[in-house]
C-alpha positions as semicolon CSV with decimal commas, in nm:
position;residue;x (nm);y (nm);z (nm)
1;X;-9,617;22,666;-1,139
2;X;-9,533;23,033;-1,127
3;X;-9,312;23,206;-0,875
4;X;-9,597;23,385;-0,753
5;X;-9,801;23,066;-0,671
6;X;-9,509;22,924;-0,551
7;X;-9,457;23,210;-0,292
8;X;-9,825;23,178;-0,171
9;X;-9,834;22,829;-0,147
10;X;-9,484;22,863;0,089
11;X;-9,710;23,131;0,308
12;X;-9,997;22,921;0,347
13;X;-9,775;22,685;0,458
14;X;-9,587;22,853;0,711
15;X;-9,874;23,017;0,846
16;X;-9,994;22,713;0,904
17;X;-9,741;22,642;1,135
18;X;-9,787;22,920;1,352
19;X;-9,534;23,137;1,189
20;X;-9,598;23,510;1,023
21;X;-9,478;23,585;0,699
22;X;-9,463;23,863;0,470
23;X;-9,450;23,792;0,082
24;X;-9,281;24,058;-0,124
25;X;-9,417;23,912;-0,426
26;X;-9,763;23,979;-0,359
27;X;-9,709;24,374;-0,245
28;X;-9,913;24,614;-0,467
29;X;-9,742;24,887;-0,488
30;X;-9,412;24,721;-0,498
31;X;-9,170;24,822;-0,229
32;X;-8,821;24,800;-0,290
33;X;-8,549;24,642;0,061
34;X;-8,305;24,991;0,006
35;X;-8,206;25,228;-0,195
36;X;-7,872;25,452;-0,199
37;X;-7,497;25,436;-0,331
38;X;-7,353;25,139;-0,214
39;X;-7,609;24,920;-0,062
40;X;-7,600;24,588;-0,139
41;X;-7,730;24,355;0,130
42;X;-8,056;24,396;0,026
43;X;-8,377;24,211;-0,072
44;X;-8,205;23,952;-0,255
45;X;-8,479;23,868;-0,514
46;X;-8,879;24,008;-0,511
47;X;-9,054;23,651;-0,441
48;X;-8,808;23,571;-0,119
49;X;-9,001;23,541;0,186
50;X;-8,914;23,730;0,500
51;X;-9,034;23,709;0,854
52;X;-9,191;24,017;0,920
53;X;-9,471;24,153;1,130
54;X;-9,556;24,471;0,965
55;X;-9,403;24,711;0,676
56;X;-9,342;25,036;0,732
57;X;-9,318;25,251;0,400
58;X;-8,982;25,516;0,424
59;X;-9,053;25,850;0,325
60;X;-8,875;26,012;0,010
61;X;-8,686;26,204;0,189
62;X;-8,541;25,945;0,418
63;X;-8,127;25,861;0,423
64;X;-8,142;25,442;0,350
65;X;-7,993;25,216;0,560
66;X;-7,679;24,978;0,448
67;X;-7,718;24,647;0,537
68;X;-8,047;24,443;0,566
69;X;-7,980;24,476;0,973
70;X;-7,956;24,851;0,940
71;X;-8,314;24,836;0,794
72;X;-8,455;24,650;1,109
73;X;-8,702;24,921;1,329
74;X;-8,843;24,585;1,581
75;X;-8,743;24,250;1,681
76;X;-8,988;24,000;1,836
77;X;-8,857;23,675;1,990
78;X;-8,914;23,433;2,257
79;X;-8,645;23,461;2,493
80;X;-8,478;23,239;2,728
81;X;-8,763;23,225;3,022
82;X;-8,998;23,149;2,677
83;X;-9,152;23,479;2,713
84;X;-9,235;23,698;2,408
85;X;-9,043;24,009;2,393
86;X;-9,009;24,270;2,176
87;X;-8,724;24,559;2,100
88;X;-8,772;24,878;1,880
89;X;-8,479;25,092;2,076
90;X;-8,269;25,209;1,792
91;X;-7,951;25,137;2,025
92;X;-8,034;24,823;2,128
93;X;-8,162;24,734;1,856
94;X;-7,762;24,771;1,717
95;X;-7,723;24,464;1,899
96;X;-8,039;24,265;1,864
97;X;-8,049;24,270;1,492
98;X;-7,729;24,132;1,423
99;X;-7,732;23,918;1,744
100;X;-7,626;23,527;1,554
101;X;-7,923;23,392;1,739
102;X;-7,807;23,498;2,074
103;X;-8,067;23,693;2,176
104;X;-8,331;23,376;2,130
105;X;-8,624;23,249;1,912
106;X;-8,691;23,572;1,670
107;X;-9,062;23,530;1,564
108;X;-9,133;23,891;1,388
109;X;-8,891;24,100;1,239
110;X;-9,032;24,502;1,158
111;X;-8,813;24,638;0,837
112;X;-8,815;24,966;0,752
113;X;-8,869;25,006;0,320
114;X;-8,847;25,217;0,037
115;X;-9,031;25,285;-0,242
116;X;-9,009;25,028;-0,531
117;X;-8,732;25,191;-0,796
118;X;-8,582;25,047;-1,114
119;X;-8,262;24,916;-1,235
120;X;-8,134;24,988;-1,586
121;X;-7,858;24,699;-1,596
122;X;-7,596;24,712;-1,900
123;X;-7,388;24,373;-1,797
124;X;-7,045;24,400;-1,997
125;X;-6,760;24,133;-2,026
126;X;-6,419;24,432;-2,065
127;X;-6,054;24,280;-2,108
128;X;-5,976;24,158;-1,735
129;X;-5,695;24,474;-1,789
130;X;-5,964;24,726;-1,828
131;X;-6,248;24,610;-1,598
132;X;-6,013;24,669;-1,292
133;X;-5,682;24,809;-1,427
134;X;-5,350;24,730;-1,252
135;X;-5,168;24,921;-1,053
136;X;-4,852;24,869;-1,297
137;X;-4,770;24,637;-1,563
138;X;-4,600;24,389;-1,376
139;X;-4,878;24,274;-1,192
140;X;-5,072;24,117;-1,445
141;X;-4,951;23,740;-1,510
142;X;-4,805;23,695;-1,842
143;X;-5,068;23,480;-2,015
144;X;-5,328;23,783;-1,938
145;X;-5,062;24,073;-2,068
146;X;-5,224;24,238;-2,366
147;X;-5,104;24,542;-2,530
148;X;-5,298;24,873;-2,432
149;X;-5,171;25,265;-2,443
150;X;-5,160;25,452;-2,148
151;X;-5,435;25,669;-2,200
152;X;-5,666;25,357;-2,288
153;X;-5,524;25,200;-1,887
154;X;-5,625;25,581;-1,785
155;X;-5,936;25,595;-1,881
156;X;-6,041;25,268;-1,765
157;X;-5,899;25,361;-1,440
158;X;-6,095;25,636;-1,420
159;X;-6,402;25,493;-1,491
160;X;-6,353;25,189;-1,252
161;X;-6,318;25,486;-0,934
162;X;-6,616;25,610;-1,102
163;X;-6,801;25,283;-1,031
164;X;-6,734;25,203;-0,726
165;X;-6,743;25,546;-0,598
166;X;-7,043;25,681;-0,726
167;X;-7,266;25,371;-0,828
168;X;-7,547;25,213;-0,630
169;X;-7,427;24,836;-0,698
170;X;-7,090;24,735;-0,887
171;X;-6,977;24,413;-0,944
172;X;-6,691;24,253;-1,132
173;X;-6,653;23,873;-1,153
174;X;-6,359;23,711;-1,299
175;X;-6,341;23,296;-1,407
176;X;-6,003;23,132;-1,358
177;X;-5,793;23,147;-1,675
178;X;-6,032;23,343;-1,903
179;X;-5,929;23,685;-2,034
180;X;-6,225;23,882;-2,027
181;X;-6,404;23,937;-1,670
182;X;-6,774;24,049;-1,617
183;X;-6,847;24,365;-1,489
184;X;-7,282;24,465;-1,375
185;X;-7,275;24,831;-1,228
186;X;-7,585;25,063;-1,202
187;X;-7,757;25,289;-1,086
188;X;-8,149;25,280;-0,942
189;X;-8,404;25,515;-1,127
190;X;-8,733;25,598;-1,008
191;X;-8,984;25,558;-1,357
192;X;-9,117;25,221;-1,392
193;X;-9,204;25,278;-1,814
194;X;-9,102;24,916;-1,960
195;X;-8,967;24,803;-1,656
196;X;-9,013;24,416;-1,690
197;X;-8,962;24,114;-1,513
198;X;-8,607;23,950;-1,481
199;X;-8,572;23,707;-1,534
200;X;-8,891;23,573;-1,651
201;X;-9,003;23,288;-1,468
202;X;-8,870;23,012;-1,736
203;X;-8,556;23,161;-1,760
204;X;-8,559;23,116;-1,360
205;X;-8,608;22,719;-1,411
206;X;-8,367;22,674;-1,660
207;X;-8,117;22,837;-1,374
208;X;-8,208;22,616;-1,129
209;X;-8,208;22,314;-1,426
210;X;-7,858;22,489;-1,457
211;X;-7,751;22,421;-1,107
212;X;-7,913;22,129;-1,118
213;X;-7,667;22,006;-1,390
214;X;-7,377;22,171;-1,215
215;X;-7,398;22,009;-0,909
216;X;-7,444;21,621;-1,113
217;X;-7,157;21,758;-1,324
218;X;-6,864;21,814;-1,057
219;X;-6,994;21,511;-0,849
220;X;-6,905;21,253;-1,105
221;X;-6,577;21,059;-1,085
222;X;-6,494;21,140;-1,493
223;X;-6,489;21,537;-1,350
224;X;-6,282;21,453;-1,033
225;X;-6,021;21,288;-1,240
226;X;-5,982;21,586;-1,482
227;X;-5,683;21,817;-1,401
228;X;-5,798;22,085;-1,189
229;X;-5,720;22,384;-1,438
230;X;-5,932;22,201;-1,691
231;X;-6,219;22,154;-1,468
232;X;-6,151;22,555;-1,373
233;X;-6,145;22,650;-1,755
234;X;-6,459;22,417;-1,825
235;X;-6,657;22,575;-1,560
236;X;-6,496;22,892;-1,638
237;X;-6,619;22,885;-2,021
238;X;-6,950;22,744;-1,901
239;X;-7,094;23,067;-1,698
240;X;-6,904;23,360;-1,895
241;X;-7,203;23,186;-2,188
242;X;-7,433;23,213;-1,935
243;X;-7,416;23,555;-1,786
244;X;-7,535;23,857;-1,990
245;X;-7,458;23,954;-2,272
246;X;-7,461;23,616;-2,384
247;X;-7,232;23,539;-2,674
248;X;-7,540;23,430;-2,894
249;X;-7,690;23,787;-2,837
250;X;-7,665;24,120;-2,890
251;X;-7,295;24,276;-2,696
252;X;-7,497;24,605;-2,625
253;X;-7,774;24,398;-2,359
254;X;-8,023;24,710;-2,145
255;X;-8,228;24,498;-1,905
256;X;-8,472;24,784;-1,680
257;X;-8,625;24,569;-1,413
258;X;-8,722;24,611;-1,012
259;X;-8,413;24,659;-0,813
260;X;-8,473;24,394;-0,598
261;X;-8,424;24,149;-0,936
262;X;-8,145;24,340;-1,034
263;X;-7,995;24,242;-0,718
264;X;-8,036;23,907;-0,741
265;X;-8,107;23,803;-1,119
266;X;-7,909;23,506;-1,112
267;X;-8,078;23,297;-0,868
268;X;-8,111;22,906;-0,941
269;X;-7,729;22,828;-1,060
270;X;-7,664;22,982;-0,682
271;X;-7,750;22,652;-0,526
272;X;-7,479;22,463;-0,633
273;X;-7,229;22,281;-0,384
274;X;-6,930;22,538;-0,347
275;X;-6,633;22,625;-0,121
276;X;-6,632;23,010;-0,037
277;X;-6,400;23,276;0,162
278;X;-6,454;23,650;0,146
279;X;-6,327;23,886;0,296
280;X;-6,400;24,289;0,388
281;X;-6,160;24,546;0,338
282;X;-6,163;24,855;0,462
283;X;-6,138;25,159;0,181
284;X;-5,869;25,375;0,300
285;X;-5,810;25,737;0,276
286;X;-5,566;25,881;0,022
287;X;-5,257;26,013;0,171
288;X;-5,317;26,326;-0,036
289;X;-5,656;26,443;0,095
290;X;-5,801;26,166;0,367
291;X;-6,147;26,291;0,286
292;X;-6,154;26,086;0,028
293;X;-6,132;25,693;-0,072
294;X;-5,800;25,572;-0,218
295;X;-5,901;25,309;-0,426
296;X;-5,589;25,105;-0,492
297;X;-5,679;24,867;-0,252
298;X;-5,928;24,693;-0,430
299;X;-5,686;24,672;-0,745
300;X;-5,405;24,522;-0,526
301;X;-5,617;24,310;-0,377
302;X;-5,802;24,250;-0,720
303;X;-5,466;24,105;-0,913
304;X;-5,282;23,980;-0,565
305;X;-5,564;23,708;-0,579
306;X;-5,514;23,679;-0,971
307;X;-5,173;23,598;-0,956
308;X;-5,208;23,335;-0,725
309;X;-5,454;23,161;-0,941
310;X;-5,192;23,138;-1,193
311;X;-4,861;23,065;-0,946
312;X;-5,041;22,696;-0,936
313;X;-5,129;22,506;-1,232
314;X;-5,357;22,293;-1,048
315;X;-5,612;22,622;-0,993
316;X;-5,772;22,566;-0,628
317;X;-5,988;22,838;-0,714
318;X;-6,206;22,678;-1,005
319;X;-6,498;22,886;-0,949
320;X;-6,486;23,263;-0,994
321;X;-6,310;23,593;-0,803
322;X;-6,580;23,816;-0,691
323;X;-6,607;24,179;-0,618
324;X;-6,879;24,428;-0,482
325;X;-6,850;24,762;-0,294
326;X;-7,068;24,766;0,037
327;X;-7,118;25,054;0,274
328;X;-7,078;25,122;0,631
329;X;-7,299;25,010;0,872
330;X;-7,436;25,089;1,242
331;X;-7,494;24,696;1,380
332;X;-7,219;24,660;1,630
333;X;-7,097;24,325;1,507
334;X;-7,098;24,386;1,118
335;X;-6,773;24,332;0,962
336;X;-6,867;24,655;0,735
337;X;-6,869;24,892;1,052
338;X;-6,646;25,199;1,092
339;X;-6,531;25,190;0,741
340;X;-6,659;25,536;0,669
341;X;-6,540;25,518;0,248
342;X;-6,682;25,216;0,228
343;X;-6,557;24,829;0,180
344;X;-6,406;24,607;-0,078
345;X;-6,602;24,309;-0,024
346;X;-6,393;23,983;-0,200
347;X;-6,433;23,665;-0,240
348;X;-6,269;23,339;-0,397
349;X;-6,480;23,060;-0,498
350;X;-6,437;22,678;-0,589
351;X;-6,582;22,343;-0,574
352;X;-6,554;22,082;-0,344
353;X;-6,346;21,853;-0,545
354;X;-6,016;22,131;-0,453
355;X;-6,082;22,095;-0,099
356;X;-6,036;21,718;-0,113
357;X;-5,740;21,737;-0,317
358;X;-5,571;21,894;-0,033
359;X;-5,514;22,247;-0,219
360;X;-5,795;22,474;-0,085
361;X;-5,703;22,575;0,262
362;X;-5,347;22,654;0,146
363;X;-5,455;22,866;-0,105
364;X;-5,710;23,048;0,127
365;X;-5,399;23,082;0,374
366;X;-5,186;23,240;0,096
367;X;-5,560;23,493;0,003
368;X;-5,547;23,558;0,377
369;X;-5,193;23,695;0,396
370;X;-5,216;23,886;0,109
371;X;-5,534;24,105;0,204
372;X;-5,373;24,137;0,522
373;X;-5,084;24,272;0,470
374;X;-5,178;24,602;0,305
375;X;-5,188;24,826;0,656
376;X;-4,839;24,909;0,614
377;X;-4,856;25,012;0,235
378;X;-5,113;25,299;0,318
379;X;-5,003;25,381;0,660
380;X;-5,295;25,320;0,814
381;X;-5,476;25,051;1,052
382;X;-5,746;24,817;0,840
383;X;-5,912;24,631;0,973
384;X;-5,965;24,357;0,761
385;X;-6,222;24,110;0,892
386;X;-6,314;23,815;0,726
387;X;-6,717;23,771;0,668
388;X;-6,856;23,569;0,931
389;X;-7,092;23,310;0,755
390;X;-6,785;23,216;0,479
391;X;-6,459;23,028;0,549
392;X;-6,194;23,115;0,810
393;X;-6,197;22,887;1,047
394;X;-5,846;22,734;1,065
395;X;-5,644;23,031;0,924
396;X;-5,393;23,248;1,058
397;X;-5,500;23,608;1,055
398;X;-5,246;23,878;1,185
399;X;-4,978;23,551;1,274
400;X;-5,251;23,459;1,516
401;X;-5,557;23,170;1,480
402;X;-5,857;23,337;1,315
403;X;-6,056;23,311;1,639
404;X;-5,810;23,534;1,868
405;X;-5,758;23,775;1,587
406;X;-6,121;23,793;1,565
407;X;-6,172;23,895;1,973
408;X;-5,844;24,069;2,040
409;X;-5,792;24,258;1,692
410;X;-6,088;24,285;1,469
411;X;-6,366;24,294;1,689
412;X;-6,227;24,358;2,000
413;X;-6,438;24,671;2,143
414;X;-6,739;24,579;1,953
415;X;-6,737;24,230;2,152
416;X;-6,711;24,419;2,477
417;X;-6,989;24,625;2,331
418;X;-7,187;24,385;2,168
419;X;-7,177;24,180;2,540
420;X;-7,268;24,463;2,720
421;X;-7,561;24,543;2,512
422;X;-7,708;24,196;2,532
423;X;-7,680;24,244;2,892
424;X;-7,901;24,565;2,920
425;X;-8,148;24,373;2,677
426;X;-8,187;24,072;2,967
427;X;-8,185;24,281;3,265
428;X;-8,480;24,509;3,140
429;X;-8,662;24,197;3,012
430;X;-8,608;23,940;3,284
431;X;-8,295;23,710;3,149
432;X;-7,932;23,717;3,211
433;X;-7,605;23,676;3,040
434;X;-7,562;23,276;3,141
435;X;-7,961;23,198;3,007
436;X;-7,886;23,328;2,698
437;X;-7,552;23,099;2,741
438;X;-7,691;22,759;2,835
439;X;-7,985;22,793;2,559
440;X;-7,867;22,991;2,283
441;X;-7,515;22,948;2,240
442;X;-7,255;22,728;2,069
443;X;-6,874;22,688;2,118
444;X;-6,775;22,959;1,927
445;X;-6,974;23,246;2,064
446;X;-6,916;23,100;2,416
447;X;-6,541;23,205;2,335
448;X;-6,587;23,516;2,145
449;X;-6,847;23,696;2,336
450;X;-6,954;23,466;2,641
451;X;-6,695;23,397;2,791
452;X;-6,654;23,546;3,083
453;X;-7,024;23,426;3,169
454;X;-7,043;23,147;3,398
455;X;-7,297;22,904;3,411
């Protein structure tokens, strides 16, 4: 069965139940979820379903959004009296679109889209020394220390600020233990001459076949029994063959698809069981001209995590290290907001096997102090949030639990903000703070936002 079968079959469906839906797949022309430096929650791949109510083409000349919420122009729900509302006010809307389900039952969402553009993806797997240099020798762990010049560290410097400056989506992966990482930056162009589909639909089943397999794989006793760097390096080796260029093919790989598949091209092997904390930090301003990013954060941050993979032999983190630059965004509650340069968006991975060997949360404590600590090395107040759907419950942030960090540090006038909206939302539709609290809510937004809300 083809994707595109697939997606009509899952509208039919859904439609059947009441519930509108909007099928990217079957747009003619093709419309693309964003376009601009930076942006990268996006569409996530063409064929993914979204609740909408109507599309509204951008014009050309239009600045896009950042995140996915940015892009909302009307939300429809059933709120808390179960009467069908609607809100297309641009402020409230700040509110409503990144609302965690507060707000109530959201039936229709309106997104605002671009033309469909093109991706021109050249995947490359650089020395992990070159791909994001280090800020001096020292910081790279011994078993990683290779012998470059300094003009050769220079130049890869230069091109790294490059990428994440100036390109539309950079990424850089790196697999416990291995010495090369994977770097997939690019820019969108607007000619669709031998754009193609990617990747085709069999090589989309033999992903999900793939995290099929990986899922079995880690689940079995033999695997649980394995030391954990060996399970790390096994799963390690595994997806560096996977991910373009493979090692079987040519080292030079140009794939020009839609930019919604370059987002997401890897889609299948992203269902398998894994443990995940990520974090977004701010991009600061250089101390010698604050108008512009100082990029040393990300390669602190980059080899800080590095180098605690290797300070335990054991490896909690047996999945990958992930990096991608996001921008700034307008929804009140985004942990992307106010960082005007931009923000290093990181991430450890592993598998659930670490977690019940005791060794993950320790190792996300040791992450979290580490990507904390950097205000006082660039003189300046980040504010480092963690992102909300990943791990953090049960750290320490700032010397303080991760929940009263979160409302008295990180998000502590947007919550006042973020309240007050909801507030103006109710009282011009007919529902109050303490509905919204009795229906909608759960324990942890009844402490972070509600709280002062009785019922």
């Amino acid at each position: 069965m083809s994707l595109r079968a697939l997606s009509l079959m899952m509208l039919l469906s859904l439609r059947s139940r009441g519930i509108s839906v909007f099928v990217l797949a079957l747009l003619s022309p093709r419309m693309s979820l964003g376009d601009g430096r930076l942006r990268i929650m996006l569409g996530r791949c063409r064929w993914m379903l979204s609740l909408l109510s109507e599309v509204e083409p951008m014009p050309p000349s239009a600045t896009a959004p950042d995140t996915i919420s940015d892009q909302v122009r009307k939300v429809e729900y059933v709120d808390a009296n179960g009467v069908h509302q609607a809100i297309s006010d641009p402020e409230l809307l700040r509110a409503a679109a990144g609302c965690f389900g507060l707000l109530g039952i959201v039936t229709h969402l309106t997104l605002e889209l671009q033309p469909m553009s093109y991706a021109v993806m050249r995947p490359e797997k650089p020395d992990i020394n070159l791909a994001i240099p280090p800020l001096k020798p020292e910081d790279v762990p011994f078993a990683l220390q290779k012998t470059f010049t300094p003009q050769q560290l220079a130049d890869a410097t230069k091109r790294f600020e490059e990428r994440v400056e100036k390109d539309y989506y950079s990424e850089f992966f790196w697999f416990p233990f291995q010495q090369k990482a994977w770097v997939q930056c690019w820019n969108p162009v607007v000619e669709q001459e031998d754009a193609e589909e990617y990747p085709p639909t069999f090589e989309v089943w033999l992903q999900w076949i793939q995290g099929w397999l990986g899922g079995v794989i880690i689940g079995t006793e033999f695997f649980k029994i394995i030391p954990g760097r060996w399970q790390a390096e096994f799963l390690a080796a595994l997806s560096m063959a996977l991910l373009p260029p493979q090692f079987f093919g040519k080292h030079d790989t140009e794939i020009k698809t839609f930019l919604p598949d370059a987002l997401h091209f890897r889609r299948g092997t992203q269902n398998m069981r894994c443990r995940d904390m990520e974090f977004q930090i701010p991009i600061p301003s250089r101390k010698d001209d604050p108008s512009k990013p100082d990029w040393t954060i990300v390669q602190r941050a980059w080899w800080d995590a590095i180098n605690l993979v290797y300070s335990d032999p054991e490896s909690p983190m047996r999945l990958t290290l992930e990096l991608r630059i996001m921008a700034d965004s307008d929804m009140l509650m985004a942990p992307q907001r106010g960082n005007k340069h931009g923000t290093a968006s990181i991430e450890v991975l592993s598998i659930p096997d670490a977690v019940s060997d005791g060794e993950w949360q320790p190792f996300l404590q040791q992450i979290a102090d580490k990507w904390m600590s950097y205000e006082g090395i660039y003189g300046q107040k980040l504010n480092v949030r963690p992102h909300w759907a990943k791990e953090w419950f049960g750290l320490k942030l700032g010397d303080m639990p991760a929940r009263k960090y979160l409302k008295t540090v990180a998000y502590q006038k947007e919550i006042l903000e973020f309240r007050d909206t909801l507030k103006k939302i109710g009282e011009a539709q007919g529902w109050g703070l303490k509905d919204i609290k009795k229906l909608f809510s759960n324990e942890l937004w009844d402490e972070l936002v509600l709280d002062t809300v009785q019922i």
